[in-house]
Legacy VTK file of the C-alpha trace (Angstrom):
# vtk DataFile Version 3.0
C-alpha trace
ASCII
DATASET POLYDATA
POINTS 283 float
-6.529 -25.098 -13.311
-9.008 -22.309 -12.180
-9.638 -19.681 -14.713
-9.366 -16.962 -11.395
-8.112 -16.882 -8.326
-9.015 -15.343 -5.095
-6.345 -14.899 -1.972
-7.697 -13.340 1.134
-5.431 -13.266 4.380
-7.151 -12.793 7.718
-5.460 -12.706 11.447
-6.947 -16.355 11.410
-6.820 -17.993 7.919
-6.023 -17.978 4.590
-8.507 -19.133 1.870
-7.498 -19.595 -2.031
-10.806 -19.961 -4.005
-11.428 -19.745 -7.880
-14.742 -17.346 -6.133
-14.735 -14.264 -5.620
-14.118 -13.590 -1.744
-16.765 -11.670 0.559
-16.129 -10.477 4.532
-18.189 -11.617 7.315
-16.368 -8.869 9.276
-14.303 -5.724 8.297
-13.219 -4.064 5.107
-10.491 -4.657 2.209
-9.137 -3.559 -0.927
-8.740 -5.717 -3.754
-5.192 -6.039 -6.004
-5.888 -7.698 -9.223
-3.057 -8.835 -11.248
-3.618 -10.860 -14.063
-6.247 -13.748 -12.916
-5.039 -13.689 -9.025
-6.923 -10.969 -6.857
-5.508 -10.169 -3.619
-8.032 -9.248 -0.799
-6.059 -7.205 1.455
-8.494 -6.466 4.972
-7.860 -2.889 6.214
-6.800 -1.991 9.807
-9.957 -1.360 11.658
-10.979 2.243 11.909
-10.742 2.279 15.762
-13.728 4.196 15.966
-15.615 3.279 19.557
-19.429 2.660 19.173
-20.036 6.222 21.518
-18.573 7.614 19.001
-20.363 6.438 16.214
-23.369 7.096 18.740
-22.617 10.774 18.755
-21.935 10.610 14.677
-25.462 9.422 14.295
-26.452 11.678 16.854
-25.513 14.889 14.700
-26.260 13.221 11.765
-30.057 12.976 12.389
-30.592 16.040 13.924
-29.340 17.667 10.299
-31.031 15.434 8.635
-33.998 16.497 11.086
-34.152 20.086 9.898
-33.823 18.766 5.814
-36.821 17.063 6.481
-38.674 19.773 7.905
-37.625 22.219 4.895
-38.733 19.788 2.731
-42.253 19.043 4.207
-42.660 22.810 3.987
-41.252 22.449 0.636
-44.321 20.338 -0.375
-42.554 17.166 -0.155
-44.332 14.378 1.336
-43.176 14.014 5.190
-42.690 9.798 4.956
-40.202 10.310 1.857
-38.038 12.500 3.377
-38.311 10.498 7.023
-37.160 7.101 5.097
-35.122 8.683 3.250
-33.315 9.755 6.672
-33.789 6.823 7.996
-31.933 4.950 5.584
-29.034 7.732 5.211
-28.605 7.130 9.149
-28.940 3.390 8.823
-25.943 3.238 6.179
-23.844 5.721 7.635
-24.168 2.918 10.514
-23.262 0.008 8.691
-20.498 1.612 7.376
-19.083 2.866 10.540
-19.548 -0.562 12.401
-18.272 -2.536 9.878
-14.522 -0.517 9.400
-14.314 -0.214 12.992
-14.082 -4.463 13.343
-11.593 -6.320 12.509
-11.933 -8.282 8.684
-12.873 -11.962 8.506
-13.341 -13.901 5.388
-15.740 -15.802 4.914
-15.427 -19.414 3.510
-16.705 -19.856 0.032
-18.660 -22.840 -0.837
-17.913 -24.750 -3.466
-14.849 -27.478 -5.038
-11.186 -26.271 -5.286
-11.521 -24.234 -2.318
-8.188 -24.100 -0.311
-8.173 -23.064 3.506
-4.924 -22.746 5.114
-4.685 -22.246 9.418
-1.277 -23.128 10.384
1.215 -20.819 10.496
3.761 -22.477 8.747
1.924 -23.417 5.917
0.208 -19.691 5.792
3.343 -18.195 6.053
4.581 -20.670 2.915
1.687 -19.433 0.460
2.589 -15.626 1.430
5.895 -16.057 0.750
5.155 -17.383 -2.912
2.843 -15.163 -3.480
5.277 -12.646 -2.910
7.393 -14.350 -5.307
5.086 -14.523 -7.687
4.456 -10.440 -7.652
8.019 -10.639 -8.898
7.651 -12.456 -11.482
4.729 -10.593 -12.544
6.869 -7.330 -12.349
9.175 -8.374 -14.826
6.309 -9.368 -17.535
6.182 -6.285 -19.322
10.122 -5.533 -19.871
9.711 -9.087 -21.936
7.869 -8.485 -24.800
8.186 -11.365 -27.540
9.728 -13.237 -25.426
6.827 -15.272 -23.280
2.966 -15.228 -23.627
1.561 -13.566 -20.974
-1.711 -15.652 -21.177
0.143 -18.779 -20.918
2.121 -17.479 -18.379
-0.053 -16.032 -16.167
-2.716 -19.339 -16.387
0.606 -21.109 -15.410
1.339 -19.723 -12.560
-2.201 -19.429 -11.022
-2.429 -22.891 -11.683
0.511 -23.357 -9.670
-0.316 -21.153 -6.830
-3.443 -23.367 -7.096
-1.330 -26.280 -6.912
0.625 -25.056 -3.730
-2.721 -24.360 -1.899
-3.813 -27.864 -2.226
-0.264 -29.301 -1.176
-0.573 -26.922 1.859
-3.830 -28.058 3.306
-2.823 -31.640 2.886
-0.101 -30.758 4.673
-1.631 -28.608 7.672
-3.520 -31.987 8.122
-0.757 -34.129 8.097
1.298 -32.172 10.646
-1.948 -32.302 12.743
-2.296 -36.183 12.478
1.691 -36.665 13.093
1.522 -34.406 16.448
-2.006 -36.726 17.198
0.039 -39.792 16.667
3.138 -38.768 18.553
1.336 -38.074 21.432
-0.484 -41.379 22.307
1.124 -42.965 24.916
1.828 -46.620 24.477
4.083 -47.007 27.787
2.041 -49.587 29.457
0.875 -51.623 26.036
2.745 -54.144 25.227
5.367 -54.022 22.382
4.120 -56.878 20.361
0.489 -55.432 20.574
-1.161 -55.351 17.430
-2.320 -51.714 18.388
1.370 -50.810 18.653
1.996 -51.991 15.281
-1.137 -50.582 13.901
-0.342 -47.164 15.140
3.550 -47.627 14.452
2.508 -48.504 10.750
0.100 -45.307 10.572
3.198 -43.027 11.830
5.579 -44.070 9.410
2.802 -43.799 6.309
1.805 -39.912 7.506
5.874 -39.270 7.901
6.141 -41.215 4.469
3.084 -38.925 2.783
4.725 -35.704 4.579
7.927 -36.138 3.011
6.311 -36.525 -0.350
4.174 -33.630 0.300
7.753 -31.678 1.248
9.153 -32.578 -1.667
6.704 -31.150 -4.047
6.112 -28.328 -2.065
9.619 -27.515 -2.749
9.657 -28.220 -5.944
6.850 -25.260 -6.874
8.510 -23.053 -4.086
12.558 -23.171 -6.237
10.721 -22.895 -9.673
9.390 -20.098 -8.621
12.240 -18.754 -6.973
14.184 -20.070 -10.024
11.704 -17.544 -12.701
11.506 -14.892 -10.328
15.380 -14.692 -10.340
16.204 -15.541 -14.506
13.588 -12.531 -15.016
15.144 -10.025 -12.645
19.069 -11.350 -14.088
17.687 -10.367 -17.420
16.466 -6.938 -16.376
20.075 -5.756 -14.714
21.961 -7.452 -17.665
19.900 -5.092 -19.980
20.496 -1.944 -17.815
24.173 -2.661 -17.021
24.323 -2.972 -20.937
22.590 0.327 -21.409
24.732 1.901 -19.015
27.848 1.078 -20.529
26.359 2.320 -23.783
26.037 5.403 -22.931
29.161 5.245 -21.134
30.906 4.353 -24.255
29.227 7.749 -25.888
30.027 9.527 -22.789
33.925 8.566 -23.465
34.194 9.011 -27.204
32.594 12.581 -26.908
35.027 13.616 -23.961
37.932 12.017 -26.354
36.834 13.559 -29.400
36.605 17.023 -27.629
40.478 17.316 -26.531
43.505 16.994 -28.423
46.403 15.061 -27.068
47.843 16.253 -23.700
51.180 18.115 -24.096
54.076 18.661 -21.912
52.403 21.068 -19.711
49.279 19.443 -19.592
49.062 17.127 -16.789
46.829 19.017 -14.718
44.246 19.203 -17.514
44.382 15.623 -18.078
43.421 14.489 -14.559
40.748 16.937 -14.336
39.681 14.896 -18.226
39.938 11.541 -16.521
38.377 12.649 -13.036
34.999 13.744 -14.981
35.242 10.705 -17.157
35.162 8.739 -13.890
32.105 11.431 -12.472
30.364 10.477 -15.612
30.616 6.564 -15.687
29.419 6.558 -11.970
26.289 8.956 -12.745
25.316 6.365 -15.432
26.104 3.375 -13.422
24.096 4.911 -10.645
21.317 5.094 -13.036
LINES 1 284
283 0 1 2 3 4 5 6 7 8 9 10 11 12 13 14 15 16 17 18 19 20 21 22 23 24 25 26 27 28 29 30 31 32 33 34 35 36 37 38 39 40 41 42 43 44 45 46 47 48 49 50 51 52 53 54 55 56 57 58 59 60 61 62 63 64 65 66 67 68 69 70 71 72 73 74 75 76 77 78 79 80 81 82 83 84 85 86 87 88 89 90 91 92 93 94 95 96 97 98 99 100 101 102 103 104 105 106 107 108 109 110 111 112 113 114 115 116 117 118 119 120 121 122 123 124 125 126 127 128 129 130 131 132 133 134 135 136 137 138 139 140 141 142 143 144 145 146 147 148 149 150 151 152 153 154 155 156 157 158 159 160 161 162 163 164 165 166 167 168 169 170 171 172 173 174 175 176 177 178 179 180 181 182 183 184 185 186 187 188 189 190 191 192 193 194 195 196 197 198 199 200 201 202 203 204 205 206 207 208 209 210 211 212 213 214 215 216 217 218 219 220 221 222 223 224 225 226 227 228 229 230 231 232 233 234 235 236 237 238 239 240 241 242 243 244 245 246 247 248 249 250 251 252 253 254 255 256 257 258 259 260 261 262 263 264 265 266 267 268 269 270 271 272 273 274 275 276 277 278 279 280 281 282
């Protein structure tokens, strides 16, 4: 189980790594929540390289006429050149790398999970999602869990889901390799045919298994998620009828019973009641 967690998403992959994550490419921001940091890449600037000519342009000459107040200043003209030189130079960097388009790169090192399928990428963002809801409802349970067990749980599971999901990006590449050899004009009692009918059933017999425990980290997840939100309405639909039940015993408390002549003032009693009880439900 890693002690952290990295999860960067790129147009092309998806890597998990217990390293932190650096771009070849780009620019992100970083969401750390517990021991799972998201890398999130930014959209690209869009900023052409003539315009980041003409940025550099005006930057220099300013920089141009510093220098020159500064030499006749008394301060050494190579200083304030390379000091320009490297303002420009970074301002550069800067601007060139937001204006492309972020890339991870790949981490070396054990327990390093990289996902390019679609269907398995898409998998992994959908529990991570999941798993930013069961984060959310952490702090309205005080006492109740221990939110260093918790949390090393489920990194270790997303952990766990990573690895299940590369095995199975390579099984679903294998299975389409397999399916497509053509075995028309080999005989059936080959021992080729057999060979390679034996090898499709194992990789359908390892991607079921696969399946299954993939599913079976996806609907406990789904299953904590949904017991920790449950818990959160029950205790606002209980504090709402609290204070509905002080809402009514004030109103009561404030009127006497109505009399023969009082059935107007009675409806308008009941018709705020009502007002009231949907204010707090609304809340």
């Amino acid at each position: 189980m890693p002690a952290e967690l990295y999860i960067g998403m790129d147009a092309e992959k998806t890597v998990l790594s217990p390293y932190a994550l650096r771009l070849r490419t780009g620019r992100a921001v970083r969401h750390r929540t517990g021991s799972v940091t998201e890398v999130v890449p930014t959209e690209p600037s869009g900023v052409s390289r003539e315009a980041r000519l003409a940025s550099a342009s005006r930057l220099s000459l300013s920089l141009i006429f510093v220098s020159a107040a500064l030499y006749a200043a008394g301060v050494p003209w190579w200083l304030s050149v390379a000091a320009s030189v490297a303002v420009v130079a970074t301002r550069w960097y800067r601007q060139d790398r937001a204006a492309r388009t972020a890339s991870f790169e790949i981490p070396a090192g054990d327990g390093v999970h990289v996902l390019h399928t679609d269907e398995e990428r898409a998998v992994l963002q959908r529990a991570v999602g999941v798993s930013r809801r069961i984060r959310r409802t952490w702090p309205a349970l005080p006492g109740m869990i221990d939110p260093d067990l918790a949390d090393r749980s489920l990194t270790g599971a997303l952990d766990d889901l990573g690895a299940l999901l590369v095995r199975r990006q390579e099984l679903r590449r294998l299975r389409a390799e397999l399916a497509g050899v053509r075995r028309q004009d080999v005989p059936a009692d080959s021992p080729a045919v057999h060979a390679l009918v034996a090898q499709r059933e194992r990789a359908d017999q390892l991607w079921r298994e696969t399946g299954v425990r993939t599913n079976r980290i996806l609907r406990s997840l789904d299953r904590t998620a949904l017991a920790g939100e449950a818990f959160l309405r029950e205790r606002e639909i209980g504090e709402t009828a609290r204070q509905a039940e002080l809402v009514l015993t004030g109103l009561a408390d404030q009127h006497a019973a109505p009399g023969a002549g009082s059935g107007p003032e009675l409806a308008e009693r009941t018709a705020a009641v009502i007002t009231a009880y949907r204010e707090l439900a609304a809340r």
